[in-house]
N, C-alpha and C positions, 0 to 999 in steps of 0.2 A: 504493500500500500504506500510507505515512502523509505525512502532512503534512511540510514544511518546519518549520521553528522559529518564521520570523515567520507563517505562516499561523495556526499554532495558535494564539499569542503573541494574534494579534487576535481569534481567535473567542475565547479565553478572558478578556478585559479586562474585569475587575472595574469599571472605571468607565464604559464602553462600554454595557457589557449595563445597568448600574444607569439609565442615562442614559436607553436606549431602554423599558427598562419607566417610566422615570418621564412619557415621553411621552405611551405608551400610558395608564398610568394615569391623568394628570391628564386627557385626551382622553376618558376615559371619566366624569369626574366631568363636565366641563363639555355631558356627554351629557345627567346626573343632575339638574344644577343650574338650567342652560336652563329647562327645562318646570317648575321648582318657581316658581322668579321669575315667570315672561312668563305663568305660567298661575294666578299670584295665590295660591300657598299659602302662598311664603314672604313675610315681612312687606315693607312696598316699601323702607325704610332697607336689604336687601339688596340690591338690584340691582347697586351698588357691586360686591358682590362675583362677580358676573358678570364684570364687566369684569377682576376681579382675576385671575379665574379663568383665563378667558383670556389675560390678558396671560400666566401665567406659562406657561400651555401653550407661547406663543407662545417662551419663553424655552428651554422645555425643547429644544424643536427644535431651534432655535439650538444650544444646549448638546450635544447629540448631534453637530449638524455638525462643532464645534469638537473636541469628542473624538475623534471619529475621524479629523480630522486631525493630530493630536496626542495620538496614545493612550499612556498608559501611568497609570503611578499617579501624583500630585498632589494631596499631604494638602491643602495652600491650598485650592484647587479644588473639594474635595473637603465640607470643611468648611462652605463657602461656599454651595453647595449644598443639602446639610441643614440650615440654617440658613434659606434662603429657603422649602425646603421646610416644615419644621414651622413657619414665619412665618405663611406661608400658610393652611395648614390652623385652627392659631390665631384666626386672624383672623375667615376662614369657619365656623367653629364659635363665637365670642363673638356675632360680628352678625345668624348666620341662626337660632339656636335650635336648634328641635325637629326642622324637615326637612333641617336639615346636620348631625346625628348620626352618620350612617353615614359620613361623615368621619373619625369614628375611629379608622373599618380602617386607614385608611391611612397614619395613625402609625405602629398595630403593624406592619405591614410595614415602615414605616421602620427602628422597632427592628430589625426581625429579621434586614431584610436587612443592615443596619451590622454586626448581629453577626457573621454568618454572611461576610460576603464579609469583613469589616476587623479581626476577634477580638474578647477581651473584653473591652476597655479602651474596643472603639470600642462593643459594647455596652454595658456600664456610662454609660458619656458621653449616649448616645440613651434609655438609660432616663430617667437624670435629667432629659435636655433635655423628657423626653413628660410627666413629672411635671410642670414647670412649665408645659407647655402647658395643661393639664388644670386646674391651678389657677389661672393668669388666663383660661381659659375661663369657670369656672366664675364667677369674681368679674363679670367683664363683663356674663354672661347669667342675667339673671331664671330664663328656663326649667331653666337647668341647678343656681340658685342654689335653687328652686323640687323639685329631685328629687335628693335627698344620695344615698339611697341606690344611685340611677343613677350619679350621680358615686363614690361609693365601690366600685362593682363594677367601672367602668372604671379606678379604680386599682388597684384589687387583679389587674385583668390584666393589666394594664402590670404591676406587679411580678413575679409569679408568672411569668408566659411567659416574658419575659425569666432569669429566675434558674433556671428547670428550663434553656432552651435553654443558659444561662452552664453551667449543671454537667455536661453534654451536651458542652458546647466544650471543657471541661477532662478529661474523659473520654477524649474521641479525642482530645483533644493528647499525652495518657501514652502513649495507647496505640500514638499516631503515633511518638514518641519512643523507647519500647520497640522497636516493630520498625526504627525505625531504626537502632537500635544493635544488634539481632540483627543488620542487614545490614552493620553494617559489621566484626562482627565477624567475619561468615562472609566478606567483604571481606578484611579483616584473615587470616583463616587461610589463604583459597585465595592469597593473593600469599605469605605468609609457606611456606605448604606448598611451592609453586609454585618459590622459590626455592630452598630448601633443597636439592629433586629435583631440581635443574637441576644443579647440582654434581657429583656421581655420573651423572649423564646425559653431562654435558660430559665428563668425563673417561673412560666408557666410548667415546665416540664419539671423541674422540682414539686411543685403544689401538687401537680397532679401524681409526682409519687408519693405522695403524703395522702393524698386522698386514697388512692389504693390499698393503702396498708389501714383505712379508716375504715368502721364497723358499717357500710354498703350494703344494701340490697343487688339483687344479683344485676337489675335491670342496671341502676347507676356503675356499678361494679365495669357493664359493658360500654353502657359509656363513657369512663377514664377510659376506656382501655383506645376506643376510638377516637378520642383525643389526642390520646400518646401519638397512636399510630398517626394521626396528619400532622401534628409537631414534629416526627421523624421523618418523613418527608418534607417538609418546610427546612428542615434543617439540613439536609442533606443539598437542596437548593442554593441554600446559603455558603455551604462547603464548597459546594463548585462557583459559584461566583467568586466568592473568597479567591480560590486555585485559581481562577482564571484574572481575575486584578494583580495577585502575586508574580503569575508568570511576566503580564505584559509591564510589570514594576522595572523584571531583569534583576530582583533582589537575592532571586533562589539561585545560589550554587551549590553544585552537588559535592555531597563530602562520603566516597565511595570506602567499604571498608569491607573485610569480608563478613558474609553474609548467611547462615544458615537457610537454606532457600524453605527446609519445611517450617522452619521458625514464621515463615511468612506465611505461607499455607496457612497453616494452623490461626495467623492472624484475621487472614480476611475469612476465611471459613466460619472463625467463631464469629465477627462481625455480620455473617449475610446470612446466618444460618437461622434465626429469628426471621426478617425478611423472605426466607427462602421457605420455611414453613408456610407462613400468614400467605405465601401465592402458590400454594401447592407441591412445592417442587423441591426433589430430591437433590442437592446439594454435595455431592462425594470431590473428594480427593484422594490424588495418589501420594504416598509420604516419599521423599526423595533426597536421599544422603548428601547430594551434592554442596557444595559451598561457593559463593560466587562473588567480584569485586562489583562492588555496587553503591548506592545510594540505599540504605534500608527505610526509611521513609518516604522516598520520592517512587521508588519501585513498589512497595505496596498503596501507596496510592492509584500507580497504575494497574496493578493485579483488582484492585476495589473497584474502581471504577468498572473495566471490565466484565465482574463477576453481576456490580450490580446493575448494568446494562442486559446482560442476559436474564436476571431475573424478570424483569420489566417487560422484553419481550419473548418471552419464551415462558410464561407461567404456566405451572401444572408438568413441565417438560422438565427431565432430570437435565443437570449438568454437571460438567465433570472438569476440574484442575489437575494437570498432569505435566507432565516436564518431557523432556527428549533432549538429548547430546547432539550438535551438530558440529562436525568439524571442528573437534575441543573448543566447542561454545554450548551455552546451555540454550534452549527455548521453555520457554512458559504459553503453556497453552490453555485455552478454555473453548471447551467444547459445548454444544445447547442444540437440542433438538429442537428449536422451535421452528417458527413459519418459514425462516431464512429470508434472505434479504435478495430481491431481484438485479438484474444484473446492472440496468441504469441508474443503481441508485449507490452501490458498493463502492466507487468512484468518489461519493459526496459523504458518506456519513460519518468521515474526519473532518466535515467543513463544521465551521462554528453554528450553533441554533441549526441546523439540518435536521430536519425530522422527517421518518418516511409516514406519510400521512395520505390516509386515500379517504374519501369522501362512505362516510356511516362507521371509520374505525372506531373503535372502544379509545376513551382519554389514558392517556399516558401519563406520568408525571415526569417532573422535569422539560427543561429548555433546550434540551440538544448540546450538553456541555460536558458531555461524562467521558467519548472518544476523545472528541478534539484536545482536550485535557491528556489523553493517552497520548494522541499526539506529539504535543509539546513537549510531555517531558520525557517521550521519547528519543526527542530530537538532544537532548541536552544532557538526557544519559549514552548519546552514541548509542542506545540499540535500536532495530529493526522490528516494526509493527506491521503485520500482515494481517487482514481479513482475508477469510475462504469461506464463501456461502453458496449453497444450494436451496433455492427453494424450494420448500415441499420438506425439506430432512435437516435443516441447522445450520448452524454457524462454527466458525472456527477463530479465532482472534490467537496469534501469537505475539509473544513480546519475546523474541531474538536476538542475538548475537553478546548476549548475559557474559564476561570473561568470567574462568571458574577461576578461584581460588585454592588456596591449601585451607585446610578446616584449621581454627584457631585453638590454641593447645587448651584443654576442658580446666575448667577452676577445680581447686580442692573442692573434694565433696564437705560438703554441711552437714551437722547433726542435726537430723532430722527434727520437724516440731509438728507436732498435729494441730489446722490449722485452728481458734477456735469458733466456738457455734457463732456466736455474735463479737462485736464491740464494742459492745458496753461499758462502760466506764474507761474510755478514749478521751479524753482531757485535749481538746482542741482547741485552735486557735483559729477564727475567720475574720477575715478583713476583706473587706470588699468597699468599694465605693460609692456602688447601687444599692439603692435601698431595698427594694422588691426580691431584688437578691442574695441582698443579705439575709432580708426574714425569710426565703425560702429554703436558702440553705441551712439555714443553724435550724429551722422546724425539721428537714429530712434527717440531718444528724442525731437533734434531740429524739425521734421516734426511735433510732438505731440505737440510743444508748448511750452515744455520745453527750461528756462533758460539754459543752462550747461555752466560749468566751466570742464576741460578736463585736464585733470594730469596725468600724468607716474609715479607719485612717491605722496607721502605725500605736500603737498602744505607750503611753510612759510610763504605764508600770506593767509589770508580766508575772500572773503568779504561775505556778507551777502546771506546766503543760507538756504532752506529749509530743503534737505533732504542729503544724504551722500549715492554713489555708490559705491562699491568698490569691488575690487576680493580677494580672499584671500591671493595666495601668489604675492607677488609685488615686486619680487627678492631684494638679497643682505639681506637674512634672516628675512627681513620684511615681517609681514603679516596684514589680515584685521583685525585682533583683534589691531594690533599696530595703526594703520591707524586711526580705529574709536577713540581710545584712544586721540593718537595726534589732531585728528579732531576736538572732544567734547574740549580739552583744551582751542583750538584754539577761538572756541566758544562760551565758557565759558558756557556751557547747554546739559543737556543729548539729542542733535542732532539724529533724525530720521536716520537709518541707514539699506542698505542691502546688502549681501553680496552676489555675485556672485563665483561661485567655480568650478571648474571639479574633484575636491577628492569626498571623501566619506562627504557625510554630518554629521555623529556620530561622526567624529572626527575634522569636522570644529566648528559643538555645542558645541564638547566636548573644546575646543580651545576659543571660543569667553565665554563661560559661562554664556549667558545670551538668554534665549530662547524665550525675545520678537525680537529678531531681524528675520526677514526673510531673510531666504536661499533659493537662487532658483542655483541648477544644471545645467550645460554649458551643451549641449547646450541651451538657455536658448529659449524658445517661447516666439516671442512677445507678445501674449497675456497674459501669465504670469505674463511678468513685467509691463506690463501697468494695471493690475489687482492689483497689487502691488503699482504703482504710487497714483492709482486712490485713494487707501485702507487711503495711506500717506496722500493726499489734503484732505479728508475727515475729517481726524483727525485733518490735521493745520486751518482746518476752522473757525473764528473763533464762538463762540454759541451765537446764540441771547440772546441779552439780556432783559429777561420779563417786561413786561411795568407797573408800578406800577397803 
């Protein structure tokens, strides 16, 4: 469906492509030049330039090989280049006259192409370099010194070409500028929207676990439960909005490391496997020893995405996570028997908001953001994303060219602790800066058992607590990273600590610098955080002590 990063990366090299048109080109002039000399038009003091000619053909090759061994940009190189180039042509236009005129062209092609692949500055620099060529042509060659007004028309298109194409390049620079600031502002609004709604989303779906665990009739009972369920949906909305304002930010860099692929499995599995019930549908995975250098956050987001795209159109229809070696590469694959996707349309359904929608379908949820998202950070992880569909029998979605790893050496085993039934009497600490959410959380805590202590802001005094809640930003320039800091003082001990958030998580890790803390994303699942609580008592437990 699209390329890798480095694949594209090579077909599109500006100095690559420049290299092999200049092979071709010059290969076609010494087609040109051949039969002028050997067949006596051009004067015999040219033959020289036969040889010249050739030599530099002989070089451009060279020059190709070497780039593409080493591709990328290289002003040096670069420079060095154009410079042999118009040397050349120079040279063969002072010594041959009148039948190496159409030598010309292929200045302005020089110009044009410098402008076009390198901006204006590198055209401005190739105009001037074609003017002086032009003018020690013309001094050297009788013939050309012999026709001004030939030489005066070749400079007036040396100027002119160049300075329409320059106002041309400065044209679609504003205009490339323009819409990039529409995009980052419409960037800017859907993360800025996105959070805002996550806040009242968050705190409805706390209420409503609190209502759940409240003494209900069966009939109210299904109504929380219908609640949740369009609150997780709404929220997943907002996830991909979120992903999609972060990428076009350019904030996420991947920080690849090795990766237990079933540790991922297992994550999105347990994520969709709620979801995957509630539409019918049987949910399997294959467990798979492999290890792989990756981004473990940015790749499971695209494993999710994926899986939960298959639920959506495939419900009722099993589907299956499973891996495959490719040429010591991995693939992740998701397989779905559903309607599959016809063939006009296979093409488009990485395009942004593309929905396959035919007139009386059943409503979908979601905007069309869950691929195109695979997409992107496909493109930014260097792997390869393919659809395979048939209609009538399923879908195939892989995320390819995964580099495997060595497995990372396993930690000392732990003494085991059985985990306990509840949490109760957890002595926590919540800070938050929203109100609604403040009293939603310390009500779902307090049902759990939990101690809390409930704060709008950093506390000045601390009595005795286990653990530390907190959101990230907690107005008036304060955040959780300042919070924990204040807190641990307060302490005097590196205090348990998690952060709740509606930004991007890359840049709240990237913010706190410490990557045992857990981040969980507004809106947050109760089960999550009590997954989370439970994880914390576990650890403050304290370990028996072995009997001598």
């Amino acid at each position: 469906m699209f390329q890798p990063r480095r694949q594209r990366d090579e077909a599109y090299d500006n100095e690559k492509a420049q290299a092999l048109i200049r092979a071709v080109v010059i290969g076609c002039a010494c087609l040109y030049l051949l039969p002028q000399i050997y067949g006596g038009i051009a004067p015999p003091e040219a033959r020289f330039v036969a040889y010249l000619v050739t030599g530099h053909w002989v070089f451009a090759v060279a020059l190709y090989g070497w780039i593409a061994r080493h591709p990328g940009s290289n002003t040096p190189r670069r420079v060095v280049t154009f410079a042999l180039d118009l040397g050349g042509m120079t040279y063969a236009m002072a010594v041959g006259g009148a039948p190496f005129l159409p030598l010309y062209a292929i200045v302005i092609r020089l110009i044009v192409g410098n402008g076009l692949r390198y901006g204006g500055t590198s055209l401005k620099a190739s105009t001037a370099a074609a003017l002086v060529s032009l003018a020690v042509t013309t001094y050297f060659n009788a013939y050309w010194r012999g026709n001004p007004f030939l030489v005066l028309t070749l400079a007036a298109i040396t100027v002119l070409v160049p300075t329409y194409i320059y106002s041309l390049l400065e044209r679609l620079r504003r205009a490339y500028e323009r819409e990039q600031e529409a995009n980052l502002s419409k960037s800017r609004f859907l993360a800025q929207a996105s959070h805002d709604l996550r806040q009242p989303i968050h705190a409805i779906s706390l209420f409503t676990a609190c209502l759940r665990d409240a003494p209900l009739g069966r009939e109210e009972l299904q109504m929380v439960e219908n609640i949740d369920r369009s609150l997780q949906s709404v929220s997943r909305l907002f996830k991909s909005l979120l992903d999609i304002s972060t990428l076009d930010s350019g904030r996420v860099v991947p920080r690849p490391e090795p990766v237990p692929v079933n540790d991922i499995l297992d994550d999105v599995w347990r994520q969709n496997s709620e979801a995957a019930q509630l539409a019918g549908t049987v949910l399997r995975r294959r467990a798979c020893a492999s290890v792989v250098d990756t981004d473990r956050a940015l790749l499971t987001t695209m494993l999710q995405n994926v899986v939960n795209n298959a639920i959506k159109y495939a419900p009722g229809r099993p589907i299956l996570i499973a891996c495959r070696r490719r040429g010591g590469r991995l693939a992740i694959q998701v397989y779905d028997r559903g309607p599959g996707i016809p063939a006009e349309h296979q093409d488009r359904v990485f395009d942004e908001f593309y929905q396959i929608r035919r007139r009386g379908d059943r409503d979908v949820e979601g905007v069309g953001l869950g691929l195109p998202i695979v997409r992107r950070l496909g493109a930014l992880l260097d792997l390869a994303v393919t659809l395979r569909s048939v209609p009538g029998r399923g879908t195939c979605v892989t995320i390819g060219d995964l580099p495997l790893a060595e497995a990372p050496v396993p930690a000392a085993p732990r003494d085991a602790l059985d985990p306990p039934a509840t949490i109760g009497g957890l002595r926590v600490l919540l800070v938050e800066d929203d109100g609604a959410v403040l009293r939603a959380t310390a009500s779902l805590l307090r049902k759990w058992g939990c101690r809390v202590q409930a704060e709008a802001g950093i506390p000045a005094a601390l009595p005795e607590i286990d653990l530390l809640i907190t959101d990230f930003e907690l107005g008036s320039g304060v955040t959780g990273t300042e919070c924990i800091a204040a807190v641990r003082g307060l302490a005097g001990r590196a205090l348990p600590a998690v952060v709740m958030s509606g930004h991007d998580e890359a840049r709240v890790r990237e913010d706190l610098g410490a990557p045992d803390i857990p981040i969980l994303s507004k809106p947050v699942r109760p089960a999550e955080l009590r997954s989370v609580l439970i994880a914390a008592s576990i650890r403050l437990r304290p370990r028996p002590v072995p009997v001598a």
